[in-house]
C-alpha positions in Angstrom: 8.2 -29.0 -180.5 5.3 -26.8 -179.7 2.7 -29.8 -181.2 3.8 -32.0 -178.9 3.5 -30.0 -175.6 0.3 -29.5 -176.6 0.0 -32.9 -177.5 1.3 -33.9 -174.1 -1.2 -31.5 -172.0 -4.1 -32.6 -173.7 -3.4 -36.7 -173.0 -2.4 -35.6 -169.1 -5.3 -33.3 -169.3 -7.2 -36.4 -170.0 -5.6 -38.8 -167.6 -6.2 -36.8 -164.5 -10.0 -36.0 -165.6 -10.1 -40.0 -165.7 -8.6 -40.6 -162.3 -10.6 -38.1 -160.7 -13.8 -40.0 -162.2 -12.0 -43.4 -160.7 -12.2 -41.7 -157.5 -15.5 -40.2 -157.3 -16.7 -43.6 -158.5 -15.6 -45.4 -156.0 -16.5 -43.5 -152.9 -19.1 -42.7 -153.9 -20.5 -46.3 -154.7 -18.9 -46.9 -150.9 -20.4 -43.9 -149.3 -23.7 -42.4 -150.4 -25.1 -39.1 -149.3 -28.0 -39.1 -147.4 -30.8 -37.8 -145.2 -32.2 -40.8 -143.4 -32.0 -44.9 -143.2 -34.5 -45.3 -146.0 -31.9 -43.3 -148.3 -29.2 -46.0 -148.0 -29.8 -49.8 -149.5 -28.3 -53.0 -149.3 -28.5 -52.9 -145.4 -26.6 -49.7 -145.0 -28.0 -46.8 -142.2 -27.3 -43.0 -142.6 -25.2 -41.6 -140.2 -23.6 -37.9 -140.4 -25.3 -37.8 -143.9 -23.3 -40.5 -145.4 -24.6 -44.3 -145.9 -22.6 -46.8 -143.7 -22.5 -50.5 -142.7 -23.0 -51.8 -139.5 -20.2 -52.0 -137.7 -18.1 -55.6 -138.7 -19.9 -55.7 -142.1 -18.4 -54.2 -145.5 -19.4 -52.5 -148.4 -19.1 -55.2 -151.4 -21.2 -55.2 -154.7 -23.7 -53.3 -153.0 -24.6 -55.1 -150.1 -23.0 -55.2 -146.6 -21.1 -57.9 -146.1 -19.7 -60.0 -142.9 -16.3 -61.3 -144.8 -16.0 -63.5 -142.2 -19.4 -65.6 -142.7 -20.4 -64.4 -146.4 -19.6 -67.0 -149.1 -19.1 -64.4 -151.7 -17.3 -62.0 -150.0 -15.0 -64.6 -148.1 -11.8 -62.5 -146.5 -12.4 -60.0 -149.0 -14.7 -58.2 -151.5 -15.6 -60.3 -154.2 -13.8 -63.3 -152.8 -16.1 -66.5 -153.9 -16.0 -69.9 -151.8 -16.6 -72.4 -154.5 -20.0 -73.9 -154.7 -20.7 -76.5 -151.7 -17.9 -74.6 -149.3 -18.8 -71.8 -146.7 -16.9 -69.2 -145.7 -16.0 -69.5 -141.8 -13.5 -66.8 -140.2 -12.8 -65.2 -143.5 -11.6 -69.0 -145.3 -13.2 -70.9 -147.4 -14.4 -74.4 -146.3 -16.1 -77.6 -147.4 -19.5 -78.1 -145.3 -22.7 -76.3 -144.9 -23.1 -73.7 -141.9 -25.9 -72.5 -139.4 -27.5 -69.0 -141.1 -28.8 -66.8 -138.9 -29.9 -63.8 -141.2 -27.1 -64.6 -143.6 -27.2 -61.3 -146.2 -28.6 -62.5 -149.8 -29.5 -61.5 -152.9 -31.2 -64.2 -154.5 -32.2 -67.8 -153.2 -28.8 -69.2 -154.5 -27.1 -66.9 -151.8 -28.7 -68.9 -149.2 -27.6 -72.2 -150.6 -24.5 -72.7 -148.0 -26.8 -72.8 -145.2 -27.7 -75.9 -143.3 -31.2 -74.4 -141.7 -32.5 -72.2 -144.9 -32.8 -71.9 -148.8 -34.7 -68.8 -149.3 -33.7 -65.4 -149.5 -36.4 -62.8 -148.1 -35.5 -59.5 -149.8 -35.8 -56.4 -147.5 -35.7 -53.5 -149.8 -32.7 -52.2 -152.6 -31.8 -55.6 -153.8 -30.5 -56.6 -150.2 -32.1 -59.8 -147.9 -31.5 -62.0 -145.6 -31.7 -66.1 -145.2 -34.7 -67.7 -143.7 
């Protein structure tokens, strides 16, 4: 009897050491410390000494996202429209859309666009469409 009490602290010991990582994760990949804009990436700014999106945008895969208008984060983080359809008021649609500074990552971001292909990268992985 005395085995398995011990037994049973150590795998509950272990659990909440796990879901206390979980949770420092995860804010802290949504809200970084800092000390000034240039602190803060994927189109974040530092404000009260903590990274933030603009408002309207989200934090998703480390960019800030309009999941509204962004075809990979359509309605929701990590939401994908299927290739050829854009993502207009948070659905996913067939046809290509106006881009005016549509966040990107890579060239292939920017393929949804009716007025731009390339992706201009700004600084920590983060860009817009040109």
């Amino acid at each position: 009897m005395v085995w398995e009490r011990r037994v049973l602290r150590g795998v509950l010991g272990v659990c909440v050491f796990v879901a206390m990582w979980f949770v420092q994760a995860c804010y802290l990949d949504a809200e970084t410390q800092c000390s000034s804009d240039q602190d803060c990436g994927g189109g974040q700014r530092c404000e009260g000494k903590l990274c933030v999106c603009p408002e309207g945008r989200t934090f998703c895969a480390k960019v800030c996202a309009d999941t509204k208008s962004d075809a990979f984060h359509c309605g929701g983080c990590g939401v994908s429209c299927q290739k050829g359809q854009s993502c207009r008021a948070g659905t996913c649609q067939t046809g290509k859309v106006q881009c005016a500074a549509k966040a990107c990552s890579t060239n292939e971001d920017c393929d949804i666009c009716e007025n731009t292909t390339q992706c201009i990268l700004v600084g920590g992985g983060a860009g817009f469409c040109t």
